[in-house]
Structures are given as C-alpha cells and as structure tokens.
C-alpha positions in Angstrom: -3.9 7.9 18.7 -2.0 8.8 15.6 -1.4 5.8 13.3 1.6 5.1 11.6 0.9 2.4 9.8 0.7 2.0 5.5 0.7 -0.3 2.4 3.0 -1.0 -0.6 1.2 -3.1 -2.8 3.7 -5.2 -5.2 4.3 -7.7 -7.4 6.1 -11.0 -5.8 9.1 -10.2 -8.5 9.1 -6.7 -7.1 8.7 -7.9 -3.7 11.8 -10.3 -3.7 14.1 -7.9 -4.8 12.8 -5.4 -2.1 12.7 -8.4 0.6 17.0 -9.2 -0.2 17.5 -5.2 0.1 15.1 -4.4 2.8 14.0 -0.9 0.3 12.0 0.6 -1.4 13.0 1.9 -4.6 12.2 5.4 -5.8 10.1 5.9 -9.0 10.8 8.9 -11.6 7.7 11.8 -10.7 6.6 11.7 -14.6 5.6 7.6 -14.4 2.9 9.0 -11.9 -0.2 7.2 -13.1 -2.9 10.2 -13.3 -2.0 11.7 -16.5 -3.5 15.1 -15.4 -0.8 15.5 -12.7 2.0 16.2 -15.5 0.4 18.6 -17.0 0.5 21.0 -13.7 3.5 22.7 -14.7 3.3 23.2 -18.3 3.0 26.8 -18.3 4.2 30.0 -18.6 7.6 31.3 -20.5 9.9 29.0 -18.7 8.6 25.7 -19.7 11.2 23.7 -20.1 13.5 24.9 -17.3 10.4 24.1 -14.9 9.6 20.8 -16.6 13.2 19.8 -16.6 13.9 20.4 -12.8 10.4 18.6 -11.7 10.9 15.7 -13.7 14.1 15.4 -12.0 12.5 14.5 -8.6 11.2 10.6 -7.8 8.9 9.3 -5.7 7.7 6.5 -3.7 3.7 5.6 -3.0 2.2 4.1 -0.1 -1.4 3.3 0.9 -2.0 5.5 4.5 -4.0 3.5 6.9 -7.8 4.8 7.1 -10.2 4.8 9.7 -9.7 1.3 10.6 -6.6 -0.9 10.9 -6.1 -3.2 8.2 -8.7 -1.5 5.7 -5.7 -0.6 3.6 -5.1 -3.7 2.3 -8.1 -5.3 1.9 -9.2 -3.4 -0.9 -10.0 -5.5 -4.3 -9.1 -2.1 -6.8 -5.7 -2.2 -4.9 -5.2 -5.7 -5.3 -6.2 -5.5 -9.0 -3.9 -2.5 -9.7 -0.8 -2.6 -8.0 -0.8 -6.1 -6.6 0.0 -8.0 -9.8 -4.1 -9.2 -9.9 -4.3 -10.6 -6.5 -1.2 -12.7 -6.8 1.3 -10.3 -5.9 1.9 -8.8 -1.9 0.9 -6.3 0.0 3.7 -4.8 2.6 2.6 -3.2 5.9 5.1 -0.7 7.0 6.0 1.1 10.3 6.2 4.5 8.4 7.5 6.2 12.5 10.6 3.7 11.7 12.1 5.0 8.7 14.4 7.8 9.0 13.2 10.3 6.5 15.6 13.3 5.6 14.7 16.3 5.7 15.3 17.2 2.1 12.3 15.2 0.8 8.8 16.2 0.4 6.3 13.9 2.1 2.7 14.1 2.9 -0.8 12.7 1.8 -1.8 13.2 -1.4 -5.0 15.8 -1.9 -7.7 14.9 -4.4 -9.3 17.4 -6.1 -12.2 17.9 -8.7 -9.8 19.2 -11.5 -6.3 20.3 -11.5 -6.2 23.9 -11.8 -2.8 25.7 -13.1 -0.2 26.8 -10.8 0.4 31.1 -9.9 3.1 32.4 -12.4 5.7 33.6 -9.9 9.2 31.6 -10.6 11.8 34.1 -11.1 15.0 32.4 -13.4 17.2 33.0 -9.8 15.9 30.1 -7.8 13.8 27.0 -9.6 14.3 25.5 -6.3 12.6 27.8 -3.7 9.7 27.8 -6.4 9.6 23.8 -6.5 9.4 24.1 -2.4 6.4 26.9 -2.8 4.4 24.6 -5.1 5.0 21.2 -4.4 1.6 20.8 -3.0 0.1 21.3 -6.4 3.3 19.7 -8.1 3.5 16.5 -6.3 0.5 15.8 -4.1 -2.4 16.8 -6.3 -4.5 14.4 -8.0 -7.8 14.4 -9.4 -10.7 12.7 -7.3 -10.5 9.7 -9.8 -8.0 8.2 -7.6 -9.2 9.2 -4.4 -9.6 5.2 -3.4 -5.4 4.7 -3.3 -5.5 7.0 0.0 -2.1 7.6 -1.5 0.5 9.3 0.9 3.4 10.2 -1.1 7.5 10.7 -0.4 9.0 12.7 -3.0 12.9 12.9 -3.4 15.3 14.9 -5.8 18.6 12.7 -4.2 17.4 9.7 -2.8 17.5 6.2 -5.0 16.3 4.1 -2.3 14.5 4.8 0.9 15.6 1.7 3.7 12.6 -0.1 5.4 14.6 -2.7 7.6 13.3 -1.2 10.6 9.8 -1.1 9.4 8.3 -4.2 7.6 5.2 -5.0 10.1 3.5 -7.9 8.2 3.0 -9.0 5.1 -0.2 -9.5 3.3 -1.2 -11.9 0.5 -4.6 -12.8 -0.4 -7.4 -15.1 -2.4 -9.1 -13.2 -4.3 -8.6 -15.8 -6.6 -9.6 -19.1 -5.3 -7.2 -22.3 -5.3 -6.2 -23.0 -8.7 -3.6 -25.3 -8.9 -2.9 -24.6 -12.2 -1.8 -20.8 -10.7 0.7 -21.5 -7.7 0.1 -18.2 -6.6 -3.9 -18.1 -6.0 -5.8 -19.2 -2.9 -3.6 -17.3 -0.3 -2.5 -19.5 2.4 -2.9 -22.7 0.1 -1.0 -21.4 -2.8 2.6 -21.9 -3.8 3.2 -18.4 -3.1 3.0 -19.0 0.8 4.3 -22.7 0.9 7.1 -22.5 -1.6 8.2 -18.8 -0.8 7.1 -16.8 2.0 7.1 -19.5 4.3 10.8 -20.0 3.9 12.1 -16.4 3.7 9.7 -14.8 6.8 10.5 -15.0 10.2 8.1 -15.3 12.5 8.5 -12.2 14.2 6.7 -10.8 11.0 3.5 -12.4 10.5 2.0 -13.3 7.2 -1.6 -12.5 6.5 -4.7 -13.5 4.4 -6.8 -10.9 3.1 -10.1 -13.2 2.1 -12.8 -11.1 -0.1 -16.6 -12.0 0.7 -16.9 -12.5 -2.8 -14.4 -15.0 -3.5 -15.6 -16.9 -0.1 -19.3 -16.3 0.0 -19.3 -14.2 3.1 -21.6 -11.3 4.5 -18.0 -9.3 5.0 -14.1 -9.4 4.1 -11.8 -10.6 6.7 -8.0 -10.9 7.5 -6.8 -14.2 9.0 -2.8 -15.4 10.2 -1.4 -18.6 9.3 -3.7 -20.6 12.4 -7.1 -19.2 11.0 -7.4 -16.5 13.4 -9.4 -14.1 12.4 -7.5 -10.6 12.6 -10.1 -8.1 11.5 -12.7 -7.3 11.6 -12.5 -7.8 15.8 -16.7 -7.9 16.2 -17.6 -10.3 13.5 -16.6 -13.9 13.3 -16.6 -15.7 10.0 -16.2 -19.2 8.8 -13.8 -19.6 6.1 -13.9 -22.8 3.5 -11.0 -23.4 2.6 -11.8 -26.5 0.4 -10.2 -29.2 2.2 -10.3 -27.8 5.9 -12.4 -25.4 7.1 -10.7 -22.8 9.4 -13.0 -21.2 12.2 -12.1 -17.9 13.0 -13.2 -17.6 16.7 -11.7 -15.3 18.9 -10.6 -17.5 22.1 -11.4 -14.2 24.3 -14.6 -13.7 22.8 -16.1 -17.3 23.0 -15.0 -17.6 26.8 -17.0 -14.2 27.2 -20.2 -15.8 26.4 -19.6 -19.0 27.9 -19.7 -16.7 30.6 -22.8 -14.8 30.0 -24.5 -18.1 29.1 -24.0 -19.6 32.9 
C-alpha cells in the first residue's frame, strides 16, 4: 500500500502564517542547506547562463513517510533543525491531496557519497530542455550527510505558493523539552503552545499530536499520544507517560479487552 503521507517541520511563527493561508511557501533552490548541492553546476563555458536560470527555480521540502507511520516526525535531529528546537510544529500532510502541476519537478531526494559534476552537453538554444535532463543531479542530489531528512522535494520555476487546504492530516508538537514554565512552549500538551494556541485555532477534525522522546520521559521507546493520552504509535508497545501532575496511561481499549480475554 503506497503511502502518501509526509512532514513539514516549522517554527510556530512559520506555522501561523501557513495555518491563515492554508500554503506552503516556496524557498529560492540556492538557500538549500547542503552547501555541496550549489556547486553542481558550476562548470563549463556557460557559467553564468546556467547558474542564472537554476537559481531562478524554488523549492519546497517535506519529510516522506518511512517504513512506519508516524516515524517521520518523531525524530529528535528534525525537531532540533527545522522545528525551532522542539518548540516549533511538525505538519502531516496528505501529499495525494494537493494538486501538483505538471510544470514542477518533484520526487525524493537521492543521497550520494560525493556529488560528482554534471555531463557537458547544454547547447546556448535551450537552457530549459537541459535543466529538465539534469534535474536529478540539479535538484535532488545531496550528499549522504543528510540522508536522516528522508527529504522528498517539489521544485518550481513559477509557483510562489503551493496550497495545502485539502491536505493538513494532523499536526504534531512535542516535549522534548520538559515543562518549563518559564518556556510556554515546552512540555507538549502542557505547554502554552497547545492551551493558548493550537487548541483555539484546530478543529477537531484534525487531531493534534504529542511526539514524547524516551529520553525526555525515561522510557524504553518514543511514542506518539492525542489529546486523551492515547497512545498512537507504536501500536505493540504500551507506555506510561508522567506527565508531572497526571499520569496518562496509554492503553489501547482493544488490546486490554484482548487479554482479559485470554486471561478467562
């Protein structure tokens, strides 16, 4: 079963203005954070005309879903990097509901060892047809570095804003800093981040998660919980969360009337 789902980790700023808008906003190709990716096309006699037209393309990055559901977006590095330190949000999109033209590039990124130069074969009549060839190596190349993002990348020469109305699944927040009430936006479901803001804006038809890091908790595993403590994933384990002043249990209803079962 083919899975459509990925992540756009964000800062809340980021994510505010993307929540009024329902888009995402397209980033310039050269603000691409592996430095060796610019340096793909720097070659050859027509330099600057090739230079000139790549830079002129932008991009959006998402997070494609791995073996498991969820994965995605419980991953610390992610968090750290592109989820303003844990206190930002992590979006989980539909990626089959967004209407992608067919003038943009798209695809998962491919890691590689080192980034080798690009075949000299652009002829001054068509920069364009020579993007298309290349744009592999152009825009969906990176070195193994940055192999963790699972990046899958939609690259546009037009497009300013790519709409997502249709596709926001849930959104994610998470404690990987503990409650600090000197931080309103630590301690996931406790902080002021939920209460003040999410909790207000969300319908419930979109359901807010809690990605809760064994380290931060003092658990054999990471899980995701909702809003009632249920524990989303992972399915097979079931974890205690303390959560200070209440303790939520994540026990799956299913499951426990299973071995009540068994038991008699």
């Amino acid at each position: 079963m083919k899975n459509n789902y990925m992540y756009h980790y964000t800062s809340l700023k980021s994510f505010l203005k993307i929540w009024v808008d329902k888009k995402l906003k397209f980033s310039p190709i050269s603000d691409v954070n592996d430095i060796n990716e610019v340096s793909k096309f720097y070659f050859g006699k027509d330099i600057i005309e090739i230079k000139k037209e790549v830079e002129s393309y932008n991009q959006i990055s998402l997070v494609k879903e791995v073996r498991e559901e969820y994965v995605s977006c419980m991953s610390p590095v992610m968090w750290g990097q592109y989820g303003d330190k844990g206190r930002g949000i992590c979006i989980r999109i539909n990626i089959s509901e967004i209407k992608l033209s067919n003038k943009m590039f798209k695809g998962k990124v491919k890691y590689v060892k080192k980034i080798t130069p690009i075949p000299y074969d652009y002829d001054n009549s068509n920069i364009s047809k020579f993007i298309a060839k290349h744009k592999t190596s152009l825009f969906f190349t990176k070195t193994k570095d940055w192999s963790h993002e699972n990046e899958y990348r939609i690259v546009s020469k037009e497009e300013e804003f790519l709409d997502i109305s249709k596709a926001i699944s849930e959104i994610i927040i998470t404690s990987i800093f503990d409650f600090d009430k000197n931080d309103e936006n630590s301690g996931g479901f406790r902080s002021g981040l939920f209460s003040q803001v999410l909790k207000s804006i969300i319908p419930s038809k979109i359901k807010i998660l809690e990605f809760c890091p064994k380290r931060t908790h003092a658990m054999e595993v990471d899980i995701l919980i909702d809003e009632e403590g249920n524990q989303i994933y992972p399915l097979n384990q079931y974890i205690s969360v303390d959560l200070g002043d209440e303790d939520i249990f994540n026990l799956d209803k299913t499951n426990k009337r299973d071995n009540e079962i068994n038991e008699k």
